[in-house]
DSSP file (Angstrom, degrees, kcal/mol; ACC not computed):
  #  RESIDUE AA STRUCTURE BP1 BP2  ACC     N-H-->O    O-->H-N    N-H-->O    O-->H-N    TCO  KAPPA ALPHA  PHI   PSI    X-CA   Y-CA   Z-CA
    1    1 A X              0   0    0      0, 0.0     2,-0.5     0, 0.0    21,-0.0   0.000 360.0 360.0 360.0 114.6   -5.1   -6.4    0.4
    2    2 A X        -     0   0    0      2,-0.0    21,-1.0     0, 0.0     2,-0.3  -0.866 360.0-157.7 -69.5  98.0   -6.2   -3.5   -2.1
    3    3 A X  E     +A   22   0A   0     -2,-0.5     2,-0.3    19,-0.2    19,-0.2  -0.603  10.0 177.6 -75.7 164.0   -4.5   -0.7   -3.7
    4    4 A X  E     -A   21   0A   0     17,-1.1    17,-0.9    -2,-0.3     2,-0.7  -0.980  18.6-166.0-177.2 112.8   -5.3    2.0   -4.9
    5    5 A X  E     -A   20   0A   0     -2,-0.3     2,-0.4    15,-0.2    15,-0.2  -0.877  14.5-176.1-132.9 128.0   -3.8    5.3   -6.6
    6    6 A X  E     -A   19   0A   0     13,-2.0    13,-2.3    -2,-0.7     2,-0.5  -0.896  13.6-151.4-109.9 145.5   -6.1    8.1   -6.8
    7    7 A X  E     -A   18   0A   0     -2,-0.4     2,-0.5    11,-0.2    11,-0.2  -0.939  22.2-159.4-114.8 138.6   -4.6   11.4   -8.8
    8    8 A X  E     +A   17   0A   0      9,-2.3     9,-4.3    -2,-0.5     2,-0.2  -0.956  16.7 179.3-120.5 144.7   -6.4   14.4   -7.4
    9    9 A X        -     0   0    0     -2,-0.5     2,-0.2     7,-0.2     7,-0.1  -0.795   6.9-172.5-169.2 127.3   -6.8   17.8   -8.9
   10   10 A X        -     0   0    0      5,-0.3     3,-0.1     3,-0.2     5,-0.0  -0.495  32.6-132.8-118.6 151.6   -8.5   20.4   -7.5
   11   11 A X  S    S+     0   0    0     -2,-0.2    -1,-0.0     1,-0.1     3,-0.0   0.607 113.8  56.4-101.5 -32.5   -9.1   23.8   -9.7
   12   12 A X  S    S+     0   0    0      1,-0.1     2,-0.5     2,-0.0    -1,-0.1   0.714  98.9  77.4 -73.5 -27.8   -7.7   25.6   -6.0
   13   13 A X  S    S-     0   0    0      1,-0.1    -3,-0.2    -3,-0.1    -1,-0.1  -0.861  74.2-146.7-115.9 122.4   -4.4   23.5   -6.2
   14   14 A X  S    S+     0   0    0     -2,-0.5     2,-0.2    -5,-0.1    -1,-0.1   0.297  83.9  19.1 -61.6   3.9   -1.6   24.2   -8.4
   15   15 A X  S    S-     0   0    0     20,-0.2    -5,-0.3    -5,-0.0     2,-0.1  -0.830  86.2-113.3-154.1 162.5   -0.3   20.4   -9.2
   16   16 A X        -     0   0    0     -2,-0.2     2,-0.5    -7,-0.1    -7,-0.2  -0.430  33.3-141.2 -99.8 178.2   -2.5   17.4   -8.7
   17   17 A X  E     -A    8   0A   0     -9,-4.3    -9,-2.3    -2,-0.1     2,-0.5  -0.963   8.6-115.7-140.8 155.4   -1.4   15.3   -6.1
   18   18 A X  E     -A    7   0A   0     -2,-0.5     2,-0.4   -11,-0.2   -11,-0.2  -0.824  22.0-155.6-114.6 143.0   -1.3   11.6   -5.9
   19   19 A X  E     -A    6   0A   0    -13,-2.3   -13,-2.0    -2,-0.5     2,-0.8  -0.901   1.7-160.8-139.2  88.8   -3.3    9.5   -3.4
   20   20 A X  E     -AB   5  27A   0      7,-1.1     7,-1.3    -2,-0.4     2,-0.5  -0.689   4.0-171.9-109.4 131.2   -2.6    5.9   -2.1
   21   21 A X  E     +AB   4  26A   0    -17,-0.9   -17,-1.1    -2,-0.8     2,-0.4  -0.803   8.1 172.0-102.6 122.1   -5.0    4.1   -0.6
   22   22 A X  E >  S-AB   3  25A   0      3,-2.1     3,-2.6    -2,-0.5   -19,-0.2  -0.980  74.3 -13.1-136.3 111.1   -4.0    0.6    1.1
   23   23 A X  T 3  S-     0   0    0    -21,-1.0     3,-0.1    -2,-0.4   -20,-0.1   0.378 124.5 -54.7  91.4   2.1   -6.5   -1.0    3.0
   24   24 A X  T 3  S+     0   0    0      1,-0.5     2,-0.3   -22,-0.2    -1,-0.3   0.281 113.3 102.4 153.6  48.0   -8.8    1.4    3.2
   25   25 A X  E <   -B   22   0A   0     -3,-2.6    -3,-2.1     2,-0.0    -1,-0.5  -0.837  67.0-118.8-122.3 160.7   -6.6    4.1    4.7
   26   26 A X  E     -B   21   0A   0     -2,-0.3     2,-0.3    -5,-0.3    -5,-0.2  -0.807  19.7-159.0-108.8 137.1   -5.1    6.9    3.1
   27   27 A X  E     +B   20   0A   0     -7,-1.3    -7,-1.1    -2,-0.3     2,-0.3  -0.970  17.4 161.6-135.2 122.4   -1.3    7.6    2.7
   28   28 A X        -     0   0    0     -2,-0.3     5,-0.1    -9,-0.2    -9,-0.1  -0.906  28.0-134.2 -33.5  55.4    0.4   11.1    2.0
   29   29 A X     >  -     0   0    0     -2,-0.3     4,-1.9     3,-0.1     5,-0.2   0.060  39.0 -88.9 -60.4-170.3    3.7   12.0    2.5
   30   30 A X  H >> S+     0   0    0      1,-0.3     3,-1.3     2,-0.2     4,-1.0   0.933 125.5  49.7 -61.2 -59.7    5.2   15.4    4.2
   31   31 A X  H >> S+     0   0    0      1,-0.3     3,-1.9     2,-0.2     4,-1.5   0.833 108.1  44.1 -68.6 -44.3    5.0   17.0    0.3
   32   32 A X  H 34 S+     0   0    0      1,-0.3    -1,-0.3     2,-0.3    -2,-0.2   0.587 115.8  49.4-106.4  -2.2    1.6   16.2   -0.9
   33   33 A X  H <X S+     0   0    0     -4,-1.9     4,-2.4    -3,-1.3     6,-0.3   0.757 104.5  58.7 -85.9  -1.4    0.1   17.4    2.6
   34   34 A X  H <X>S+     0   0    0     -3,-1.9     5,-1.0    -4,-1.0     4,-0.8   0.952 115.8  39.7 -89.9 -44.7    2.2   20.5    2.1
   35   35 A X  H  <5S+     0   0    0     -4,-1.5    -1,-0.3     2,-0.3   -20,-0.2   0.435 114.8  46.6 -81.0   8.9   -0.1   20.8   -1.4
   36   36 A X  H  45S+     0   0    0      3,-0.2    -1,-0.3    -5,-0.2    -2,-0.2   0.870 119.6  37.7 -98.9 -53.8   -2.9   20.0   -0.4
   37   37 A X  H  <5S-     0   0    0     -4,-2.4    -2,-0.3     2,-0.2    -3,-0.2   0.388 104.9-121.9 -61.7 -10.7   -2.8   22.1    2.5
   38   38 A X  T  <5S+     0   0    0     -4,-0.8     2,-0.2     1,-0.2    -3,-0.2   0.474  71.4  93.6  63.2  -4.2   -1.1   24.7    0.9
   39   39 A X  S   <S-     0   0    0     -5,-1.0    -3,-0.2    -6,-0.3    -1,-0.2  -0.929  71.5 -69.4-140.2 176.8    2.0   25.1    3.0
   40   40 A X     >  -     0   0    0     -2,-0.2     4,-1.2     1,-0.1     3,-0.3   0.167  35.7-114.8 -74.2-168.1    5.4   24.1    3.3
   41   41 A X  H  > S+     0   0    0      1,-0.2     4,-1.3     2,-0.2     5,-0.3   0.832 109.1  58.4 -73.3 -30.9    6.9   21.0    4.1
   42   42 A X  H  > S+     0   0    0      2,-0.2     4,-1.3     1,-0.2    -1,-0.2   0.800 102.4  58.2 -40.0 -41.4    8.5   22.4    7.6
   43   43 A X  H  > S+     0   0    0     -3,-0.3     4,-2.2     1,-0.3    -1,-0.2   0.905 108.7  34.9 -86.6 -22.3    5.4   23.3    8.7
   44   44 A X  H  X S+     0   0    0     -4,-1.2     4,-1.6     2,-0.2     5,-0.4   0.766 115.3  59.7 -81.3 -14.0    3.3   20.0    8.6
   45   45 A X  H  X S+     0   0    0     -4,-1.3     4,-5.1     2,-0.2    -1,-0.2   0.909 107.1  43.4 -64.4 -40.0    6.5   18.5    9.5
   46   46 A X  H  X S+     0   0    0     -4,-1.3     4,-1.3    -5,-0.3     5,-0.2   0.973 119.7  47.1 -57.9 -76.2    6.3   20.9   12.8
   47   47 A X  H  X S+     0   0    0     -4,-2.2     4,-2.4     1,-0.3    -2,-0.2   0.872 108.6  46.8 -59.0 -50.5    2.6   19.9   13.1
   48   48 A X  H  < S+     0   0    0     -4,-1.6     4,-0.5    -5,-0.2     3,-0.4   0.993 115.2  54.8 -55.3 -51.7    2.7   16.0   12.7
   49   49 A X  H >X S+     0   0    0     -4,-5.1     4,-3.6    -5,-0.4     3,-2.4   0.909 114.9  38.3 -41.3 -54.1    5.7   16.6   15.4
   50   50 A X  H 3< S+     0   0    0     -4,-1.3    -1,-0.2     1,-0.4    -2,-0.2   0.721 111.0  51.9 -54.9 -57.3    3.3   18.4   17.6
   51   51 A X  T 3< S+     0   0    0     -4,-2.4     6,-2.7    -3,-0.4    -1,-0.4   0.241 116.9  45.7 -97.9   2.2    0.1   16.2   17.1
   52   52 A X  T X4 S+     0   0    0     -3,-2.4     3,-1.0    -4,-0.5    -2,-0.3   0.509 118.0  50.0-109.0 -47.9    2.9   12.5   18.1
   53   53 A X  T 3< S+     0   0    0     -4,-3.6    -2,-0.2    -5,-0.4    -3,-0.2   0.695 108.2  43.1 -54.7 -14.9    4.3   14.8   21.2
   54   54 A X  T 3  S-     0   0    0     -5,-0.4    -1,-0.3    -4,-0.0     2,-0.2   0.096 115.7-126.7-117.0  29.6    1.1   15.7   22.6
   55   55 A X  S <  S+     0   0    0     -3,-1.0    -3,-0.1    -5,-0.2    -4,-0.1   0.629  72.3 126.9  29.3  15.4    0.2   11.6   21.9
   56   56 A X  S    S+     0   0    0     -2,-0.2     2,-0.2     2,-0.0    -4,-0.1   0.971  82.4  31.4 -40.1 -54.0   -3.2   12.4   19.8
   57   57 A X  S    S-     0   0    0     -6,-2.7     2,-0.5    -9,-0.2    -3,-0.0  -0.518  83.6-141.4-101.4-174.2   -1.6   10.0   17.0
   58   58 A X    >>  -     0   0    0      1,-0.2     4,-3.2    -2,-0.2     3,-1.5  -0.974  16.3-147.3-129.2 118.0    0.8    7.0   18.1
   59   59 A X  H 3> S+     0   0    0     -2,-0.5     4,-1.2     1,-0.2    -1,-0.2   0.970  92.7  66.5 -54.9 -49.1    3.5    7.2   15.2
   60   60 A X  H 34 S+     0   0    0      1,-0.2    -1,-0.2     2,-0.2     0, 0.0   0.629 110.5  42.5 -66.9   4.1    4.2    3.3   15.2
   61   61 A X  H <4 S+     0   0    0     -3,-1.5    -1,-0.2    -2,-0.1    -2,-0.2   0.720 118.7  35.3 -90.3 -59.5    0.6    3.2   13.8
   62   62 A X  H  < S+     0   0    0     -4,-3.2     2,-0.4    -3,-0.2    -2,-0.2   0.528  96.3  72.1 -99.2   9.6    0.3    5.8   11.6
   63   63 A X     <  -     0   0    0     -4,-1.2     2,-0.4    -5,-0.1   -36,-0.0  -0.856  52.4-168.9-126.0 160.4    3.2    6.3    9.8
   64   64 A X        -     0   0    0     -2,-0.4     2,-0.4     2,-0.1    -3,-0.0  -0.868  22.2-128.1-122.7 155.6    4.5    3.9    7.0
   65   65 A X        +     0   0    0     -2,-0.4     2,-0.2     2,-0.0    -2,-0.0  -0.863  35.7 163.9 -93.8 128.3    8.0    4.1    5.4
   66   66 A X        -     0   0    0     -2,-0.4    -2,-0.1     0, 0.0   -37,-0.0  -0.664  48.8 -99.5-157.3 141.6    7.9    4.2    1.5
   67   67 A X        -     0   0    0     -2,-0.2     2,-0.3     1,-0.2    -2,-0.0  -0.151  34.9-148.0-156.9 113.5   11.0    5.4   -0.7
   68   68 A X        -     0   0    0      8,-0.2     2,-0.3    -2,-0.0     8,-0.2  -0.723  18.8-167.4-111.3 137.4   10.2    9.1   -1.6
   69   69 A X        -     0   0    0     -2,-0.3     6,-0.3     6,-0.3     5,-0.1  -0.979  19.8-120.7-120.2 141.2   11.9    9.9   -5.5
   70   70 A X    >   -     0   0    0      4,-0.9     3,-1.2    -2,-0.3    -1,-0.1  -0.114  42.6 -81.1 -52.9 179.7   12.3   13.2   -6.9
   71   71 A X  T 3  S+     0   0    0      1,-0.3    -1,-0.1     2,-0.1    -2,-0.0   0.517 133.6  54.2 -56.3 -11.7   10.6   14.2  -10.3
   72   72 A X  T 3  S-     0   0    0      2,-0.1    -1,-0.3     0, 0.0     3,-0.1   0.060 122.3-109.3 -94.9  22.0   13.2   12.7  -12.0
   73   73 A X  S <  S+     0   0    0     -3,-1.2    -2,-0.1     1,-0.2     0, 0.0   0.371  75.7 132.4  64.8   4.3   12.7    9.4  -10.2
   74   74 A X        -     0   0    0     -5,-0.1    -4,-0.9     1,-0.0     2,-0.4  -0.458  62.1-120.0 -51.2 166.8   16.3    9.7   -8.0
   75   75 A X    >   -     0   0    0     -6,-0.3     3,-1.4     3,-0.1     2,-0.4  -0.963  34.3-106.4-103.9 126.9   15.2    8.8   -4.3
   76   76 A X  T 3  S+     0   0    0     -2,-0.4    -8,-0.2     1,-0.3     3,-0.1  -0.463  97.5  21.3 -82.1 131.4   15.9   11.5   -2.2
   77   77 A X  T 3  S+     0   0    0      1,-0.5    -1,-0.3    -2,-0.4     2,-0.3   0.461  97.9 106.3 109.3   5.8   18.6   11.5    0.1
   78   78 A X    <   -     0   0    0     -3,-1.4    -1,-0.5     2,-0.0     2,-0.3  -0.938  49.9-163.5-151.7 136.1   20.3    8.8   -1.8
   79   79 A X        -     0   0    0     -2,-0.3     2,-0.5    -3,-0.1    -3,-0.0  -0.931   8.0-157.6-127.0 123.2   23.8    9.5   -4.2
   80   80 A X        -     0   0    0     -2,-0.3     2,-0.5     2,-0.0    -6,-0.0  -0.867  12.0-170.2-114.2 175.6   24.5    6.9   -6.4
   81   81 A X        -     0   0    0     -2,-0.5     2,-0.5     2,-0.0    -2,-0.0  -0.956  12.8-159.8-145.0 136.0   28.5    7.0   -7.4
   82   82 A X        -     0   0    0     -2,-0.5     2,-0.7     2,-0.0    -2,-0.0  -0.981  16.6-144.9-122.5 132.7   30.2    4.9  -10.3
   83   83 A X              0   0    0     -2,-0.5    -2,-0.0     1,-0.1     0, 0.0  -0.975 360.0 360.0 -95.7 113.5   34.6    4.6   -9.8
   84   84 A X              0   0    0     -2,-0.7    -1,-0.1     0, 0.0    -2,-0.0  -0.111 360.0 360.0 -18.2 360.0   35.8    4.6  -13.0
């Protein structure tokens, strides 16, 4: 198994967006289709719903879990908490 990280940047897109390649498939999350495409993250979220409801894609195929961090490297959704 090959990986891959491709940084793209496009002269149209205001941040480049980074591009991982496994196997010779391409993996995205919700934010870097929202840049690529240009819109927000609700709306491909809406549209990926749409395109697993109308069965085109089969989610247990095409979607991968991988641990999304903000720009400051937290993982989002996730608190960490120290008791003193």
């Amino acid at each position: 198994m090959k990986n891959e990280i491709i940084l793209y940047q496009a002269k149209e897109l205001p941040s480049r967006i980074e591009v991982r390649i496994e196997d010779e498939t391409v993996w995205l999350n919700q934010d870097q289709m929202a840049t690529l495409f240009g819109r927000n993250r609700v709306a491909i979220t809406q549209h990926i719903g749409n395109i697993f409801k109308e069965g085109e894609l089969d989610e247990e195929v095409v979607c991968k879990d991988f641990l999304l961090t903000t720009q400051h490297g937290a993982i989002k959704g996730k608190s960490q908490t120290r008791k003193i």
